[in-house]
N, C-alpha and C positions, 0 to 999 in steps of 0.2 A: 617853234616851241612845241612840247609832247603833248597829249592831254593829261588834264590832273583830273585829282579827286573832286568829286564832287561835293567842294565845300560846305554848302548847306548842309547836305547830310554825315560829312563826316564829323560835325557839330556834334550831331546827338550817337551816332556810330560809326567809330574812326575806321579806316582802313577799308572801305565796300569798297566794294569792283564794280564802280561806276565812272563811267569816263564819259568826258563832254569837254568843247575847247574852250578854253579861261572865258568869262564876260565881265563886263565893263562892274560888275560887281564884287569879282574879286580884290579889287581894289579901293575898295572901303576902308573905311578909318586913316591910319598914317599910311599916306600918299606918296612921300618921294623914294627915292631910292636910297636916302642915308648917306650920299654919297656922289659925285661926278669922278667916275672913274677914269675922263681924261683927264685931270689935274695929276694922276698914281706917280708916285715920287719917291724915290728909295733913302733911306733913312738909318740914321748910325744904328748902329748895335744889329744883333742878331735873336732869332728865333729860331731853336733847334736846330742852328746852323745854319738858317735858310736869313739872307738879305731880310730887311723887313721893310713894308710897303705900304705910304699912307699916303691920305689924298691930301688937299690943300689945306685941310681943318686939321691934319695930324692923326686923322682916327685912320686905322686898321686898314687894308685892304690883304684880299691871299697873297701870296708870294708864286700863285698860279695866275701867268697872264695878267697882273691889275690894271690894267687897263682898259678892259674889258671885261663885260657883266658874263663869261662863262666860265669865271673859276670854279664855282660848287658845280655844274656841269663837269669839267674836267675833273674835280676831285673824286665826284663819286664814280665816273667811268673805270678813273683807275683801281678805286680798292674795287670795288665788286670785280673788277677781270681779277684781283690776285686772289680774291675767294673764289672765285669760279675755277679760274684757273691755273692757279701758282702755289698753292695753300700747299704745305709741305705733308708728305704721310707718314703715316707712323703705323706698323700691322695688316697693312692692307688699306685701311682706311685714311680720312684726311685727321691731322695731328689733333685737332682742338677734339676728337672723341675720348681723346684721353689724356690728353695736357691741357692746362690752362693757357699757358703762353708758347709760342716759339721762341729761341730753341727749346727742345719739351725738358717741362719746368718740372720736375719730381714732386708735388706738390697735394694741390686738390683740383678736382676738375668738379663745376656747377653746373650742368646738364640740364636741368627742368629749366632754370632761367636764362640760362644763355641761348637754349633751342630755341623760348619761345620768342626772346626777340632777334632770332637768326629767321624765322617765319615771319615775324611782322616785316623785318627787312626786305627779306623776299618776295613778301607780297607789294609790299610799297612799292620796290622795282618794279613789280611784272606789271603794275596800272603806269610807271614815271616813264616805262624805256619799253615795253611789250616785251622784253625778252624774261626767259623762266628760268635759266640757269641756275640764280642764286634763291629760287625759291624748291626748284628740285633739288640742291642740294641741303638745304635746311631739311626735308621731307624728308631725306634721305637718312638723317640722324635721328627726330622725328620717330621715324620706323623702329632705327636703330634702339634707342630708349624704350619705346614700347615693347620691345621684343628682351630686351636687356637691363633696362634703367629705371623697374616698377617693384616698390615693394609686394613680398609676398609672405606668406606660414606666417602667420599675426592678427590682429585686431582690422587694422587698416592694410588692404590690400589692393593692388594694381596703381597704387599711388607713385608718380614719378619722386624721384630723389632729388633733392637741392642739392646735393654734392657727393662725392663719392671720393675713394683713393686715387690718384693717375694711375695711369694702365694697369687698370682693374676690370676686365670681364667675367661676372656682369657687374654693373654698377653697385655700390655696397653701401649707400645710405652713410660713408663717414667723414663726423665735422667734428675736429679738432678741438672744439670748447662746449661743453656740454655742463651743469652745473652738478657736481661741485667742479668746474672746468675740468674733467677728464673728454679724455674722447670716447665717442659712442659711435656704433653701426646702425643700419635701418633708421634714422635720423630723416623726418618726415617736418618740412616749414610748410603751412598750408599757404603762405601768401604767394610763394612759389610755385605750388599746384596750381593753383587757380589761375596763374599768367600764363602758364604749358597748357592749361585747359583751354582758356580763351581765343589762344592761337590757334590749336587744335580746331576750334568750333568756324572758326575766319575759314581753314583751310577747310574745312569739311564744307562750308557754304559755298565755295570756290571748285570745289571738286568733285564732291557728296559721298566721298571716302568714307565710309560706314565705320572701319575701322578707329577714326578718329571722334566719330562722333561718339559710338557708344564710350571710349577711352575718356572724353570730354564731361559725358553723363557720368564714369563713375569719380572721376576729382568732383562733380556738383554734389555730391551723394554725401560724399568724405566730407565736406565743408559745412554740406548742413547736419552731420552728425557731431561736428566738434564744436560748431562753435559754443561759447560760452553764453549763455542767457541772459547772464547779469553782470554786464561788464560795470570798472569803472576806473579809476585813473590809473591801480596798479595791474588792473586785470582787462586786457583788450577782445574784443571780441573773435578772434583765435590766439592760441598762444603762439609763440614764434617757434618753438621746435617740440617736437614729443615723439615717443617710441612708436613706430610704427607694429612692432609685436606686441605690447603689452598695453600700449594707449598710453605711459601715463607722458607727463605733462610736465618736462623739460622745464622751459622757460616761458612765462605767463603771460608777458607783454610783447609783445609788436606793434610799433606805430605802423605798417602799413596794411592796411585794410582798402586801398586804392582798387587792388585787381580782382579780387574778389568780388565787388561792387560793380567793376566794368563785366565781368562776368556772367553774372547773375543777370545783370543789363541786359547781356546778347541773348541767353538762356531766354530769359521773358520775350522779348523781341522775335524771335524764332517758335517761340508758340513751343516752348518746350516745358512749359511751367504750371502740369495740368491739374497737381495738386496745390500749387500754391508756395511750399516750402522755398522756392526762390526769392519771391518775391517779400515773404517776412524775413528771410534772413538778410538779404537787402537793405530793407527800411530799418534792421536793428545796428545793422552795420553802421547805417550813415550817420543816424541820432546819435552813435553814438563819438562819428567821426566829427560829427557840426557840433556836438555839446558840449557843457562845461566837463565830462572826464575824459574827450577825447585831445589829439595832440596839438590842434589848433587852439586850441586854448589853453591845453597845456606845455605846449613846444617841447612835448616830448618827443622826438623825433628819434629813437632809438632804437637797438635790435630789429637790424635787420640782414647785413652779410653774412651769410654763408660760412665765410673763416673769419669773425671777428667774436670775440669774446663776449658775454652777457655783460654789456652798461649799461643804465639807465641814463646816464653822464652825457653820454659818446653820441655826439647830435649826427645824423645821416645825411646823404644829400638826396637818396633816391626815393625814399618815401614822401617826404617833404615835397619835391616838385613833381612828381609824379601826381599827389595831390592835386598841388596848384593847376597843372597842365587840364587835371580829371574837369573840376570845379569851372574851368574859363570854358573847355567846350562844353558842357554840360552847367548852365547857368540855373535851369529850371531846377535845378534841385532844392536851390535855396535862395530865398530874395538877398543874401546877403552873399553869395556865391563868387562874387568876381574880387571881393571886399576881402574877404577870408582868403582869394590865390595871391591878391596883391599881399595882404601881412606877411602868406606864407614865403614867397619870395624874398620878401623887406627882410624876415628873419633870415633867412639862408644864407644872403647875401651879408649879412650881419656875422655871421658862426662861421662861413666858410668861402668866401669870396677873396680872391686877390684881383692883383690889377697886372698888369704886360706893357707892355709899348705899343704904340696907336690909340692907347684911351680903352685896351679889352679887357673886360671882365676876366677872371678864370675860375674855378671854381673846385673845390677840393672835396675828395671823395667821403673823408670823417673829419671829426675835432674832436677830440685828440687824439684817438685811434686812426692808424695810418693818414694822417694830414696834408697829406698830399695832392698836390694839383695833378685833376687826370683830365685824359682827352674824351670819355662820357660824360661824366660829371661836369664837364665845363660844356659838352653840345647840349646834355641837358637842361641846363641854365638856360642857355640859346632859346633851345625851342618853349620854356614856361613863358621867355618875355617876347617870344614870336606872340603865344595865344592870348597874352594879357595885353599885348599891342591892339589884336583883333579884336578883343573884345570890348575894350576901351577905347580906342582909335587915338591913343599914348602915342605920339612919334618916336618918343626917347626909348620906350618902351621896344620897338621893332629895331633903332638902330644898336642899341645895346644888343640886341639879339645878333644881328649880321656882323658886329664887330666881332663877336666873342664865338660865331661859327666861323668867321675868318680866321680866328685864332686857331681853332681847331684842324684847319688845313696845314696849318706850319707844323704838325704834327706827324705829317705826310714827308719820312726821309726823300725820297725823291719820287718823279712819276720817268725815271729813262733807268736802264743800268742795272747792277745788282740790286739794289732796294729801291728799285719800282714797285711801286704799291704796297710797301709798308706802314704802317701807323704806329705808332709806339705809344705806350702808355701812359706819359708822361714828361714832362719836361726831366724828374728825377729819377725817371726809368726810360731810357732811350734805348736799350737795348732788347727788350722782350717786344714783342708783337702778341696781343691777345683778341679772337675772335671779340670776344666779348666788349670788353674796353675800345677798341680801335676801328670797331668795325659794324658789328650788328647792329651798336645802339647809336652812332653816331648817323648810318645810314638811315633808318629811318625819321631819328629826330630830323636831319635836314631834311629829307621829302618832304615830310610832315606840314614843317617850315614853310617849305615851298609853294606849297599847295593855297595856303596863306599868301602868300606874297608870289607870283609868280614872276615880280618885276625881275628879282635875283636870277634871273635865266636869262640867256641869251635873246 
């Protein structure tokens, strides 16, 4: 078995580059394995074309090996070689710098947040496997953006962009719905920022890449300039989109305020918080996320994609767990803390859950804007009721979790052949392949996972 993270501390700071071999403590709370994977039994019907495979109780196993506890072993082997290794190019470069999906999809490409969790992924490999592949190649975009993908001539400058045109050098700041929904250039989401800075700051801790650090300082800079002082239930403490030239202020609300928070966390943590502005724009953040006008209470879970329209309606699936997930490692924030990930959950699960064969969850990326069950959206689910397992020591809680990252392997066209190491983006999109959807975010949710439960390994 590889060494993991060193769970205690990735409690309070996820993703450090501390390695130690499992102890009889990672095993806390829910104990068994969800599962005797000699019972694995093949079962009518299909999943993405793939056999579907469950134990003697009916629930889920992969359609990799179920017989044996190294199918998420074998899964992640395979897509990280086809990121490392197979990822198609476009320009010179690998496709996703300027497409969304494979084949390249004319569309929009989201650069600040697909890099930053294309680094968290790679850092998660290079503590799960020691190899650096897929985190020099994140670095390598990373760069890319930096040099290409940073607003500039305006108000707010050197800020990375949440989306851009496809094959657009350099990157141009444009998203599709801007209010009165026209489209707009130089289009600046700080929740965005702030997950590109974050990563940014993991690598620079890992590296001491000067160049990502001070890049990391100037998104902290930008964040504590915008935010709002007086938030309240229509008005969040950044707005979700505004002009990077002229400052003004798009769209008012965003329910996510998650990454900013972990941000500001690392910033403090790192002794880079010497006037202070960190750590207030932090504690206004969270009062405002634990109180009555923020979205736990209000289940306002909205605006937050990139290419989706301004709804207040249109309930999300990534700020919402993204919460829940923040909240279960991070307890000490609030005595009501693990209370507030389980609602969050109970609601999500409420707005945007479906069910499969073997008993799996899946889970859909909006309601009612694109309602679709995708393959992040559903490992996302995964890993909030991996940490709500952990930190409850919930049984159903962890097996709901491995049933519904099971699922997310039958998402995997094949691991031999022409689409070795494919993922597709859902069960109603099997034909596109996206870094983002299929790959960055899926990979590190399982690690993550894992690290939790190391029984899921071989």
């Amino acid at each position: 078995m590889p060494f993991l993270f060193d769970t205690m501390f990735i409690t309070q700071r996820e993703n450090r580059v501390v390695l130690r071999p499992p102890s009889a403590s990672d095993f806390r709370g829910a104990s068994s394995l969800c599962t005797n994977p000699a019972t694995a039994q093949s079962t009518a019907g299909t999943i993405n074309g793939h056999t579907v495979w469950v134990d003697n109780n009916g629930n889920l196993l992969s359609w990799l090996d179920p017989s044996a506890m190294d199918s998420f072993d074998l899964f992640l082997n395979d897509i990280t070689n086809y990121v490392v290794n197979d990822w198609p190019a476009a320009d010179g470069k690998p496709s996703y710098y300027f497409y969304f999906a494979v084949p390249n999809e004319v569309y929009q490409i989201q650069p600040a947040d697909t890099c930053a969790g294309f680094l968290r992924a790679g850092l998660a490999w290079l503590n799960f496997s020691g190899t650096r592949g897929l985190l020099t190649a994140a670095e390598a975009w990373a760069d890319y953006i930096l040099a290409n993908g940073l607003s500039s001539g305006g108000v707010y400058n050197g800020i990375p962009f949440a989306a851009s045109h496809s094959a657009t050098t350099p990157y141009d700041g444009y998203e599709p719905y801007i209010l009165p929904e026209t489209p707009e250039y130089n289009t600046l989401e700080p929740d965005k920022a702030a997950n590109f800075g974050l990563q940014l700051l993991r690598d620079w801790e890992l590296t001491g890449n000067s160049s990502y650090l001070s890049a990391a300082q100037t998104i902290a800079a930008f964040l504590v300039a915008t935010r709002n002082t007086s938030p309240d239930a229509s008005n969040s403490p950044w707005p979700w989109r505004l002009d990077a030239i002229e400052g003004t202020v798009y769209v008012a609300y965003c329910s996510s305020v998650y990454s900013q928070i972990a941000f500001f966390d690392e910033l403090i943590a790192q002794g880079l918080d010497s006037l202070g502005h960190y750590a207030t724009a932090r504690a206004a953040a969270l009062a405002w996320l634990l109180g009555s006008n923020g979205p736990i209470a209000t289940q306002n879970w909205s605006n937050y994609y990139e290419d989706q329209p301004t709804s207040l309606s249109n309930v999300v699936n990534t700020p919402a767990l993204e919460t829940a997930i923040y909240l279960c490692k991070n307890p000490g924030v609030n005595a009501n803390a693990i209370i507030y990930g389980e609602a969050i959950i109970a609601f999500i699960q409420s707005q945007l859950g479906g069910t499969d064969l073997g008993n799996s969850t899946t889970m859909a990326e909006q309601n009612p804007q694109y309602d679709y069950i995708t393959t992040d959206a559903t490992s996302r689910w995964a890993l909030a009721n991996a940490w709500l397992a952990s930190a409850t020591g919930i049984s159903s809680y962890k097996c709901q979790a491995f049933r519904s990252f099971n699922w997310v392997t039958y998402m995997l066209l094949a691991n031999s052949g022409a689409n070795d190491g494919k993922v597709v983006i859902g069960p109603s999109d099997t034909s596109d392949v996206s870094l983002r959807v299929g790959y960055t975010e899926p990979i590190y949710q399982l690690l993550e996972a894992l690290t939790l439960f190391p029984e899921w390994l071989p």
